[in-house]
PDB file with SEQRES, HELIX, SHEET and CRYST1 records, atoms N, CA, C and O in Angstrom:
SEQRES   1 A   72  UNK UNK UNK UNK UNK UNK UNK UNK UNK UNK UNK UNK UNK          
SEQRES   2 A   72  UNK UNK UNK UNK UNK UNK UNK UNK UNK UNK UNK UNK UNK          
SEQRES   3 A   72  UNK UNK UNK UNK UNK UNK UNK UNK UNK UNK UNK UNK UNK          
SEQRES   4 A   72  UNK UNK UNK UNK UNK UNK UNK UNK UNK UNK UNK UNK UNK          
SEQRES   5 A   72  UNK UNK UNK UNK UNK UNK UNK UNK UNK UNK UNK UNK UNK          
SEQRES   6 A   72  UNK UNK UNK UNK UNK UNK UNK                                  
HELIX    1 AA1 UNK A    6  UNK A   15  1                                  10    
HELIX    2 AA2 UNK A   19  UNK A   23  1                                   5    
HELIX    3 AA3 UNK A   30  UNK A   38  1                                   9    
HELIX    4 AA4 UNK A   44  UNK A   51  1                                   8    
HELIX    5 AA5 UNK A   58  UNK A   60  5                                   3    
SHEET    1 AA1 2 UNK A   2  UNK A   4  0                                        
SHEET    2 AA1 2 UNK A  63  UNK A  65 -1                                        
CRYST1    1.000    1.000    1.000  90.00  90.00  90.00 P 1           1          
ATOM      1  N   UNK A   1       0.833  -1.185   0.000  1.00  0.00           N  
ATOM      2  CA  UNK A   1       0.000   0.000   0.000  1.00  0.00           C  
ATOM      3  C   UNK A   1       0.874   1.244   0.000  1.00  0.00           C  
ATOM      4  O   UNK A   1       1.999   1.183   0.496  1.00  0.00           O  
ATOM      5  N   UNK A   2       0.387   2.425  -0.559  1.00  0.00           N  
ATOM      6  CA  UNK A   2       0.549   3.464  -0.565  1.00  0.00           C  
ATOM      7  C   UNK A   2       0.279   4.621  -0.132  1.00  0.00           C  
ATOM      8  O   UNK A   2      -0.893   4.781  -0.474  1.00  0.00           O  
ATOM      9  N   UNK A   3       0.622   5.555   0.416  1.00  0.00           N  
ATOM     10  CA  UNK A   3       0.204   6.936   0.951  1.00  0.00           C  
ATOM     11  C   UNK A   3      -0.140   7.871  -0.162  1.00  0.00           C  
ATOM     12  O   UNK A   3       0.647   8.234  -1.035  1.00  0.00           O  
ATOM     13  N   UNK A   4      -1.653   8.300  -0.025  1.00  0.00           N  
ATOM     14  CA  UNK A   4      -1.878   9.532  -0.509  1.00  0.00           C  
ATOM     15  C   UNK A   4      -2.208  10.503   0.293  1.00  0.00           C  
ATOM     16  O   UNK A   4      -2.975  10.347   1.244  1.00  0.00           O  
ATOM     17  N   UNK A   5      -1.505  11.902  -0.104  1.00  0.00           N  
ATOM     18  CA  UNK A   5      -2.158  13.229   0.656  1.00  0.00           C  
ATOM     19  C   UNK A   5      -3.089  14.093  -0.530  1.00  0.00           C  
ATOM     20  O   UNK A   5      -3.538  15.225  -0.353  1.00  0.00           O  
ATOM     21  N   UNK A   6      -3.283  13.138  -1.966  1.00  0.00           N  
ATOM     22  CA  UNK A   6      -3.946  13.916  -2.700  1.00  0.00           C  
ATOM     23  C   UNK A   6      -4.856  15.047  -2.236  1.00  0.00           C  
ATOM     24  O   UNK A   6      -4.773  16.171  -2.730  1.00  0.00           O  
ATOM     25  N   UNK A   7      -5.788  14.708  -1.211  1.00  0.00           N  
ATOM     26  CA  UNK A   7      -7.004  14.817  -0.421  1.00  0.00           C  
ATOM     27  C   UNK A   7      -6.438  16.069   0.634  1.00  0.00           C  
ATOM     28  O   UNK A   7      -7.182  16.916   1.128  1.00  0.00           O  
ATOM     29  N   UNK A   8      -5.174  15.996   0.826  1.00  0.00           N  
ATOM     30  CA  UNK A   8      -4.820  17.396   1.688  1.00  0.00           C  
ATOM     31  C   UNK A   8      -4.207  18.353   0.942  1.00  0.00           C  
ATOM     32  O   UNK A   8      -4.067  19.450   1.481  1.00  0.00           O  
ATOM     33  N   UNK A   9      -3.875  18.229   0.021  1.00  0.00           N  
ATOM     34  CA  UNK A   9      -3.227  19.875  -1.123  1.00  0.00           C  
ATOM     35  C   UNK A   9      -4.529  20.012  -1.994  1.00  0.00           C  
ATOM     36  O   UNK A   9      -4.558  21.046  -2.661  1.00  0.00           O  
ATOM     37  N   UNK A  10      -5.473  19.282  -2.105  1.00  0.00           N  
ATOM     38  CA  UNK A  10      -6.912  20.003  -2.459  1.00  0.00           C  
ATOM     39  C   UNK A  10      -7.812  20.929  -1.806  1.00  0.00           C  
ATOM     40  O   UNK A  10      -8.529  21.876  -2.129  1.00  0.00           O  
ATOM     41  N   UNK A  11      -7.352  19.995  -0.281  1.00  0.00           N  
ATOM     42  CA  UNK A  11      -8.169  20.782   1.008  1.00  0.00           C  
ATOM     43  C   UNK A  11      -7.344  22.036   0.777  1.00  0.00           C  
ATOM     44  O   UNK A  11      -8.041  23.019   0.525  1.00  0.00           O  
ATOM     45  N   UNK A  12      -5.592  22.322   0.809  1.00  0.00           N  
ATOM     46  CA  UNK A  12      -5.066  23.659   1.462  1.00  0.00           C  
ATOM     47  C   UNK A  12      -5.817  24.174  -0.368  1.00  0.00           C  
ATOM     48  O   UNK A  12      -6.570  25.147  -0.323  1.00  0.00           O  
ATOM     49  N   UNK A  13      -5.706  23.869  -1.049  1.00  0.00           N  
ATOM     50  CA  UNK A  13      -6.405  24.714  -2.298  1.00  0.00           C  
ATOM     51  C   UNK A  13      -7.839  25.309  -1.997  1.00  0.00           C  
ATOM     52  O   UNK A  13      -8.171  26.426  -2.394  1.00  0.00           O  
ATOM     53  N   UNK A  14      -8.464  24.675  -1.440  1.00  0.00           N  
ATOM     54  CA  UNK A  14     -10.212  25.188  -1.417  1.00  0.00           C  
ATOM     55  C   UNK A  14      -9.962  26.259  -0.202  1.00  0.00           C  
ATOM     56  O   UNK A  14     -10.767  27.180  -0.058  1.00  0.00           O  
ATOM     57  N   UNK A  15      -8.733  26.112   0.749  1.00  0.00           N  
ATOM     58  CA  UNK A  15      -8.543  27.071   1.809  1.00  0.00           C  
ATOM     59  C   UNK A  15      -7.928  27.993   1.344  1.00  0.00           C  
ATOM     60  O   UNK A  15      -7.832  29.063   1.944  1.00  0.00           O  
ATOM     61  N   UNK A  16      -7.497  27.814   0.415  1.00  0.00           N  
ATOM     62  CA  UNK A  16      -6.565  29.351   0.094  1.00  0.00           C  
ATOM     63  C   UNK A  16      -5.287  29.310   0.790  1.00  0.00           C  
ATOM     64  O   UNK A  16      -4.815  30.413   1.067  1.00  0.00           O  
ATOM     65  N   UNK A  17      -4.518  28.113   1.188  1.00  0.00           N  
ATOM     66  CA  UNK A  17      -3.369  27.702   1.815  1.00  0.00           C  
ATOM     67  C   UNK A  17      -2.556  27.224   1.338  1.00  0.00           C  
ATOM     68  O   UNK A  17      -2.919  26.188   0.782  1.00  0.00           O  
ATOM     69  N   UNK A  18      -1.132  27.517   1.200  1.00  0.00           N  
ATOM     70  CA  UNK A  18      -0.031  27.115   0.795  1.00  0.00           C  
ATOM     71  C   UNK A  18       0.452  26.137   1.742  1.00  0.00           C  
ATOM     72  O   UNK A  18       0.142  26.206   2.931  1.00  0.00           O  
ATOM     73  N   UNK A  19       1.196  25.229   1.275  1.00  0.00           N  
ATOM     74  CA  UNK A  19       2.049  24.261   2.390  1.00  0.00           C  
ATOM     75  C   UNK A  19       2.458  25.005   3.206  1.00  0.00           C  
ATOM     76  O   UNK A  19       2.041  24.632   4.303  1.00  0.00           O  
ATOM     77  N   UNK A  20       3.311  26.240   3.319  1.00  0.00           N  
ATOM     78  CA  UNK A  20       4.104  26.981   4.216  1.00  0.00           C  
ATOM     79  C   UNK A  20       3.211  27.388   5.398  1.00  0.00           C  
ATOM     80  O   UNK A  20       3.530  27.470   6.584  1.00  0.00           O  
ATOM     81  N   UNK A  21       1.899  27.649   4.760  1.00  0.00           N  
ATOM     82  CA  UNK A  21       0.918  28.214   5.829  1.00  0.00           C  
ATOM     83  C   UNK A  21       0.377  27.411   6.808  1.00  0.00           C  
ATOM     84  O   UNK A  21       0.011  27.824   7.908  1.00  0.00           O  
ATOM     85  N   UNK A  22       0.295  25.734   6.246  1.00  0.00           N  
ATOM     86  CA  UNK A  22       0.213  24.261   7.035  1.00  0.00           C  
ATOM     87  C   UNK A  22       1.265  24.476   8.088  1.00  0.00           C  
ATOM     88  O   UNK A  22       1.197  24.630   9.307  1.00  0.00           O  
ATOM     89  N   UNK A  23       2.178  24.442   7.300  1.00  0.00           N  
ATOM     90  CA  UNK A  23       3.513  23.782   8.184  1.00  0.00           C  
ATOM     91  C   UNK A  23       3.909  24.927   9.400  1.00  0.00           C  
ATOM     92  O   UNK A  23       4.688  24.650  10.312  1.00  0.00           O  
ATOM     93  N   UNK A  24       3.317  26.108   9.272  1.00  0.00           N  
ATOM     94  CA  UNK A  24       3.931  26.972  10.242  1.00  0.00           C  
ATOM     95  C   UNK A  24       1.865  27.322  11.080  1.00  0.00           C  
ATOM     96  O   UNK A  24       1.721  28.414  11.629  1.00  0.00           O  
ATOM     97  N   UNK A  25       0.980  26.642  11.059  1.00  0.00           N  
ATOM     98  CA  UNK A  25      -0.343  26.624  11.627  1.00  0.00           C  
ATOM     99  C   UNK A  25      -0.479  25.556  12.528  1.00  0.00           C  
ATOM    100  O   UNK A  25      -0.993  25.579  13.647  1.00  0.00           O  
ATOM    101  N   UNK A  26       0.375  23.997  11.530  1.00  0.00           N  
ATOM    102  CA  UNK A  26       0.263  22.783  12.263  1.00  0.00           C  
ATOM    103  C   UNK A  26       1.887  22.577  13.386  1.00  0.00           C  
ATOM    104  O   UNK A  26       2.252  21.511  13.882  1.00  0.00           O  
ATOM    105  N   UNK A  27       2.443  23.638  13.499  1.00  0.00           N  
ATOM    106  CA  UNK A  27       3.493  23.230  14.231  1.00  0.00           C  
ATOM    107  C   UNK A  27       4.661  22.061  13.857  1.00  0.00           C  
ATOM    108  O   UNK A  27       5.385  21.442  14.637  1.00  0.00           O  
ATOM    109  N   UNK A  28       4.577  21.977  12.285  1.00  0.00           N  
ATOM    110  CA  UNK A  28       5.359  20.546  12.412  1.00  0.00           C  
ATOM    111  C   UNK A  28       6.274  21.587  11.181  1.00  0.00           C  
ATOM    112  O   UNK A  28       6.094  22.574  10.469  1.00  0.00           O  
ATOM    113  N   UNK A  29       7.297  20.611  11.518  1.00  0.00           N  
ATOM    114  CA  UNK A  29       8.876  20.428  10.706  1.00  0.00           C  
ATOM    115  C   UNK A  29       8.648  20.388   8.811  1.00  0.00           C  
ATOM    116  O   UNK A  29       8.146  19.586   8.025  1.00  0.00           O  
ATOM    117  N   UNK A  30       9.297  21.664   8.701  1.00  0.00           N  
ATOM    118  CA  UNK A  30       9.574  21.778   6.867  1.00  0.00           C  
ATOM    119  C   UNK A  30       9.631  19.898   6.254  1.00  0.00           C  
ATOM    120  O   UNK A  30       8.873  19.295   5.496  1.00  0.00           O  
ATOM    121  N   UNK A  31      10.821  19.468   6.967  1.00  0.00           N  
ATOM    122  CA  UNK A  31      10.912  18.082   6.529  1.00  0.00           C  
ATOM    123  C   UNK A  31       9.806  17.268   6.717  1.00  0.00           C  
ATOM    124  O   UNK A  31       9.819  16.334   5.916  1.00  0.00           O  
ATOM    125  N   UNK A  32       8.931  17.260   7.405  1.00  0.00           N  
ATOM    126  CA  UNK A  32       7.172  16.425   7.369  1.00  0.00           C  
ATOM    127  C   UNK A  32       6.774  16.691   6.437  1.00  0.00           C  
ATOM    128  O   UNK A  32       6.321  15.787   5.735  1.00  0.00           O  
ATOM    129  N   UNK A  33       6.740  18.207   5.915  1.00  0.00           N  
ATOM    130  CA  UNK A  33       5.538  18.726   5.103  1.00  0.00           C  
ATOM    131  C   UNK A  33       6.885  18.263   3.780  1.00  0.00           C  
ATOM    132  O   UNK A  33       6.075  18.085   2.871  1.00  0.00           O  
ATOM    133  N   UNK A  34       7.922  18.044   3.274  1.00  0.00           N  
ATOM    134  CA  UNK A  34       8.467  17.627   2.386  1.00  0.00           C  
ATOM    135  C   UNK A  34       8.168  15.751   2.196  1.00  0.00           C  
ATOM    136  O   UNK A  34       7.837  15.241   1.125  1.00  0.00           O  
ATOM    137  N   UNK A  35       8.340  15.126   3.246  1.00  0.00           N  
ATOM    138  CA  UNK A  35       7.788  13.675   3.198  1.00  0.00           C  
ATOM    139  C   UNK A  35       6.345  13.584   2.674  1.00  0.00           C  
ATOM    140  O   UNK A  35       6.184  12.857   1.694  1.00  0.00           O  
ATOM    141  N   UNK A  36       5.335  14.180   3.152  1.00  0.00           N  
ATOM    142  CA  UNK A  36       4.033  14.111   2.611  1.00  0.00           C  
ATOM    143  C   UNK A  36       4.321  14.456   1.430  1.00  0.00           C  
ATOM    144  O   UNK A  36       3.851  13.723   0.560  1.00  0.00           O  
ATOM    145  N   UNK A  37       5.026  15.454   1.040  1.00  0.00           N  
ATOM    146  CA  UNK A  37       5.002  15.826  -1.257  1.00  0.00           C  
ATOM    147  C   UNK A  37       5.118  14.518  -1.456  1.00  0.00           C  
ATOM    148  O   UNK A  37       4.131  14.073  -2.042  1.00  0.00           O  
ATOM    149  N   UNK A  38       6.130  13.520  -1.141  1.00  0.00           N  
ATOM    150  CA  UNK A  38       6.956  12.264  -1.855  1.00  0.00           C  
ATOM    151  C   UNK A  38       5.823  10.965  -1.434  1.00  0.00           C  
ATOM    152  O   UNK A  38       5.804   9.882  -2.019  1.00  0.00           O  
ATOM    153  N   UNK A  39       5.138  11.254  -0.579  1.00  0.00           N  
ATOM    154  CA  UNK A  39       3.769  10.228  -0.288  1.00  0.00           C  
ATOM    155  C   UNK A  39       4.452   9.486   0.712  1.00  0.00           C  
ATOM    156  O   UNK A  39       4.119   8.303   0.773  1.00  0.00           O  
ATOM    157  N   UNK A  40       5.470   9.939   1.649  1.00  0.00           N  
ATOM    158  CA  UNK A  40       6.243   8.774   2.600  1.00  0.00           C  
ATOM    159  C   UNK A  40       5.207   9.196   3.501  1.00  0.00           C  
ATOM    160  O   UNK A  40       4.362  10.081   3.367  1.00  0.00           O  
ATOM    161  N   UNK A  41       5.469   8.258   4.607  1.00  0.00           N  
ATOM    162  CA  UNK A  41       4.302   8.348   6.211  1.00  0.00           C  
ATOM    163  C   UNK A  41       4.951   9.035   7.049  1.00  0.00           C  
ATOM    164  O   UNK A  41       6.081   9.503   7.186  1.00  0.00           O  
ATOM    165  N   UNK A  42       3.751   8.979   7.705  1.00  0.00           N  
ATOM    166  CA  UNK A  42       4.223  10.794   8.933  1.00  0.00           C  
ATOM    167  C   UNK A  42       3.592   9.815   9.658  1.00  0.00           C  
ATOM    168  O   UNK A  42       3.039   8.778   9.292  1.00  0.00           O  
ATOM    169  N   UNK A  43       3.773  10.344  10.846  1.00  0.00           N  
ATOM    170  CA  UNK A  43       2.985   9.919  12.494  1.00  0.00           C  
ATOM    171  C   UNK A  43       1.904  10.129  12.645  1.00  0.00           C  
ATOM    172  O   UNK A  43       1.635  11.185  12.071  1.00  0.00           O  
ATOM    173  N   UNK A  44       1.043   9.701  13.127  1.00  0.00           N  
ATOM    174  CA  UNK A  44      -0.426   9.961  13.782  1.00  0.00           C  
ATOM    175  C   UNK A  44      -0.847  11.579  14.209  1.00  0.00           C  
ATOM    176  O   UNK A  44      -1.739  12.424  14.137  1.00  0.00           O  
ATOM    177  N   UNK A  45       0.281  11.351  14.618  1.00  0.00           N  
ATOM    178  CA  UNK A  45       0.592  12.858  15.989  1.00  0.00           C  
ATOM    179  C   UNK A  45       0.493  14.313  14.697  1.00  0.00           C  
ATOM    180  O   UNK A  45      -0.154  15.358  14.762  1.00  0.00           O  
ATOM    181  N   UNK A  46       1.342  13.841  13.708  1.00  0.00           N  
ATOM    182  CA  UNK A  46       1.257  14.632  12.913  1.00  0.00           C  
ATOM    183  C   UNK A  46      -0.477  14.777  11.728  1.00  0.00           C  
ATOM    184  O   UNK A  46      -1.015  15.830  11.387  1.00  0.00           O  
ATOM    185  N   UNK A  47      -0.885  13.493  11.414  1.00  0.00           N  
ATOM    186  CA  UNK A  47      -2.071  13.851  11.124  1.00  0.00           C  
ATOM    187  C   UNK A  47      -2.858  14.578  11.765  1.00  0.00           C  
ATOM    188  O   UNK A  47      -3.567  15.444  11.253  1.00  0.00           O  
ATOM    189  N   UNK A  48      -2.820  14.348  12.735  1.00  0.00           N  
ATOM    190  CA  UNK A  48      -3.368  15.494  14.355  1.00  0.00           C  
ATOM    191  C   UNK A  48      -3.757  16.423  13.801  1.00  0.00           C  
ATOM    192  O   UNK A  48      -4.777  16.844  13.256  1.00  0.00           O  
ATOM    193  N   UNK A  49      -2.367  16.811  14.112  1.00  0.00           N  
ATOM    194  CA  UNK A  49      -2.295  18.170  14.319  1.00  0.00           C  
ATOM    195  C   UNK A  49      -2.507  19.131  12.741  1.00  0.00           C  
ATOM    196  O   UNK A  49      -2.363  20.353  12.713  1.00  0.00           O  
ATOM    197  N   UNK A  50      -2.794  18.467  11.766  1.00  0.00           N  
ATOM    198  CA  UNK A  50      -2.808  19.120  10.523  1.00  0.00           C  
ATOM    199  C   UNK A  50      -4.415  18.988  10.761  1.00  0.00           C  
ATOM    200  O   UNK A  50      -5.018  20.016  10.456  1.00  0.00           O  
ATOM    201  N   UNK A  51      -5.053  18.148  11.144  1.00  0.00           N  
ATOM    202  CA  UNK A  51      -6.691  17.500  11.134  1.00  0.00           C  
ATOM    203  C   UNK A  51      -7.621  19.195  12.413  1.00  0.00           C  
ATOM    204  O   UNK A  51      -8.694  19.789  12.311  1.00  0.00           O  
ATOM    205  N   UNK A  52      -6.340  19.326  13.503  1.00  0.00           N  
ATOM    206  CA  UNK A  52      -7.246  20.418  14.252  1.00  0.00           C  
ATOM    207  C   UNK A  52      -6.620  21.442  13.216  1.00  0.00           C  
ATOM    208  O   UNK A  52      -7.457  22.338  13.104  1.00  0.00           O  
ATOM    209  N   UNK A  53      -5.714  21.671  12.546  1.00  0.00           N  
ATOM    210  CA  UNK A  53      -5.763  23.270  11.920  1.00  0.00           C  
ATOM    211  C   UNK A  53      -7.113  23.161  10.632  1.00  0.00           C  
ATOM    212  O   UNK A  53      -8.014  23.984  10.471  1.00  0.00           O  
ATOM    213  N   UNK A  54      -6.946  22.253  10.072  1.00  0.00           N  
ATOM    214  CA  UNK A  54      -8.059  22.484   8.898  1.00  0.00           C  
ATOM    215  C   UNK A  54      -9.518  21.672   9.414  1.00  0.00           C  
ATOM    216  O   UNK A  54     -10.181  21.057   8.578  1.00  0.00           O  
ATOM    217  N   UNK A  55      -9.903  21.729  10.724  1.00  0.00           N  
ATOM    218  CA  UNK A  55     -11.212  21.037  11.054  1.00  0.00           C  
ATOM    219  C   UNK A  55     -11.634  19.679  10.899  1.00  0.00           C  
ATOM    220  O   UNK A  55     -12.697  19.335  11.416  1.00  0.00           O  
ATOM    221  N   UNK A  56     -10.923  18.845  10.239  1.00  0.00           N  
ATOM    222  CA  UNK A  56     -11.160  17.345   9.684  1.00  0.00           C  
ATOM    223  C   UNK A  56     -10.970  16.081  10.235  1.00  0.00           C  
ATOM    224  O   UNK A  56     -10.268  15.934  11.235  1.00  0.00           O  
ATOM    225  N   UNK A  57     -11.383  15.395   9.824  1.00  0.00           N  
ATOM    226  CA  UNK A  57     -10.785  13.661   9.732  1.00  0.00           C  
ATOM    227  C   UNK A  57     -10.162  13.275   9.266  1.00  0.00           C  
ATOM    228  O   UNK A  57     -10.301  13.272   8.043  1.00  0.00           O  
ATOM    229  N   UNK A  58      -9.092  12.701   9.808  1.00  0.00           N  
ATOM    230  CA  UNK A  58      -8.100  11.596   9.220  1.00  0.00           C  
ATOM    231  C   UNK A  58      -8.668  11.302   7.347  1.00  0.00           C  
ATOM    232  O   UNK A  58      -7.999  11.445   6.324  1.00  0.00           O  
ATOM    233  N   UNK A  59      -9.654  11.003   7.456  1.00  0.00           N  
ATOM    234  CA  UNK A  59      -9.877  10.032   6.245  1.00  0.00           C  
ATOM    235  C   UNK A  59     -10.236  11.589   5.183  1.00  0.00           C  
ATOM    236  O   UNK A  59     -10.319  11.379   3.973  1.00  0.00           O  
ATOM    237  N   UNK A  60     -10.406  12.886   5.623  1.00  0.00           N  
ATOM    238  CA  UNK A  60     -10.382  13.739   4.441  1.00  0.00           C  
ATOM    239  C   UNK A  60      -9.341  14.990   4.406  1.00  0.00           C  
ATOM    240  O   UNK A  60      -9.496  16.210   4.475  1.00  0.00           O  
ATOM    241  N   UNK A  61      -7.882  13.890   4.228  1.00  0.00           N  
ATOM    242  CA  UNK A  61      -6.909  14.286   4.134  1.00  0.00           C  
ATOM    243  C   UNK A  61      -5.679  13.181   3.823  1.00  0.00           C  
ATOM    244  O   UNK A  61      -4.470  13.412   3.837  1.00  0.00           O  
ATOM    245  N   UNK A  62      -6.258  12.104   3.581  1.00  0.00           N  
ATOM    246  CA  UNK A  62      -5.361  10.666   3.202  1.00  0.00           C  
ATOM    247  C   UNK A  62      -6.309   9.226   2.710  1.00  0.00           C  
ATOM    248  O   UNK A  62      -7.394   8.745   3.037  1.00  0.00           O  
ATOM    249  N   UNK A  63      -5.396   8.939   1.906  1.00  0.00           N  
ATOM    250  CA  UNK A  63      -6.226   7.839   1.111  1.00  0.00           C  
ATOM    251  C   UNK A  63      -4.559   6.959   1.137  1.00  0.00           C  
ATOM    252  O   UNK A  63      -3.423   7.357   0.878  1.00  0.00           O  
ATOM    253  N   UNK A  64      -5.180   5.449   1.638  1.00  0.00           N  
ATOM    254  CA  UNK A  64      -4.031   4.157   1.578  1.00  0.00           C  
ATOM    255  C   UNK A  64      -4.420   3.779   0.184  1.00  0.00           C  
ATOM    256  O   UNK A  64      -5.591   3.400   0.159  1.00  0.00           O  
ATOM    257  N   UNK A  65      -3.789   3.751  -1.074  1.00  0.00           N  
ATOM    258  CA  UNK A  65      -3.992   2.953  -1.970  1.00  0.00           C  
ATOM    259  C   UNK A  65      -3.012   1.904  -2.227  1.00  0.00           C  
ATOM    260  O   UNK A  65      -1.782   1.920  -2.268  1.00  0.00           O  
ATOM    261  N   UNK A  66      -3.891   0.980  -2.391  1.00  0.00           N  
ATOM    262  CA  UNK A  66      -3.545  -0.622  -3.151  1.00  0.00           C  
ATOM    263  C   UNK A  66      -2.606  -0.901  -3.974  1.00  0.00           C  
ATOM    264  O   UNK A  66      -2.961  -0.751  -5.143  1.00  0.00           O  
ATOM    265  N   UNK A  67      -1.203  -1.359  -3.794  1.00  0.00           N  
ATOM    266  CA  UNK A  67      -0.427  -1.484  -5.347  1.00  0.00           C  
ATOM    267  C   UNK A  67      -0.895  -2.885  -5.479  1.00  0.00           C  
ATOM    268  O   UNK A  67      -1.534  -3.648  -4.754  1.00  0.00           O  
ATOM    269  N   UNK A  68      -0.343  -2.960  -6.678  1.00  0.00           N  
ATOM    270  CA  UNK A  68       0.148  -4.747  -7.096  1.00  0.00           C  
ATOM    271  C   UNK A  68       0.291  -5.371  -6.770  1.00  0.00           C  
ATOM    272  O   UNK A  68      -0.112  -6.492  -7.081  1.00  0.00           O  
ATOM    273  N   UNK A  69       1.408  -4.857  -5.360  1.00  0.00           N  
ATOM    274  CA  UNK A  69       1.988  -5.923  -4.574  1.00  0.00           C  
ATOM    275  C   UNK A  69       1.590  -6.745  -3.730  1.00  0.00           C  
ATOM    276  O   UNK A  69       1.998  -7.810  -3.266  1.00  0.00           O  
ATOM    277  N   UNK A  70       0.247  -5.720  -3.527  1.00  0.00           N  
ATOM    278  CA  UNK A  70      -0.749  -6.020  -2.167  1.00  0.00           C  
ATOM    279  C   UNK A  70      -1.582  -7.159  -2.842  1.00  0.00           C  
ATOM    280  O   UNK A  70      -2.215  -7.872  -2.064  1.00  0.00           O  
ATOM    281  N   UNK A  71      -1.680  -7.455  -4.290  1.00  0.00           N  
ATOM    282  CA  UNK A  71      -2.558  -8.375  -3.969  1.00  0.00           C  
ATOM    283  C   UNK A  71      -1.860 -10.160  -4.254  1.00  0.00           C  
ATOM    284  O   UNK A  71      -2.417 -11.161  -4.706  1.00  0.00           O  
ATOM    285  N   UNK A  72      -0.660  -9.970  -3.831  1.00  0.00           N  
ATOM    286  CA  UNK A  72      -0.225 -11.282  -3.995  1.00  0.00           C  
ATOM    287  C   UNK A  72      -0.397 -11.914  -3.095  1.00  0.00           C  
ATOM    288  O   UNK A  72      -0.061 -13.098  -3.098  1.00  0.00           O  
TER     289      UNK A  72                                                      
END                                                                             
């Protein structure tokens, strides 16, 4: 499986938010908000805290998708 944040650079789009404005609202590290571009995993702690700045749920701000691999 795979990490998507498709679902969170749409959200900072409909907000009128740049990553920079995430990363310095949600308290977390330039290098988090660079791992999420590349689709690597972040911590819980960090979904958090991005979930109380933009009001949300976990699930409308990340999508696990399915590779290939998964279905062997």
């Amino acid at each position: 499986m795979i990490v998507s944040y498709k679902k969170l650079w749409k959200l900072l789009i409909d907000n009128d938010m740049m990553k920079k404005d995430l990363q310095k609202s949600a308290g977390i590290s330039w290098a988090t908000v660079t791992k999420m571009s590349k689709g690597e995993i972040v911590s819980t702690e960090v979904l958090m805290k991005i979930c109380k700045v933009l009001h949300c749920n976990v699930g409308d701000i990340v999508d696990f998708v399915e590779t290939s691999d998964d279905c062997d």
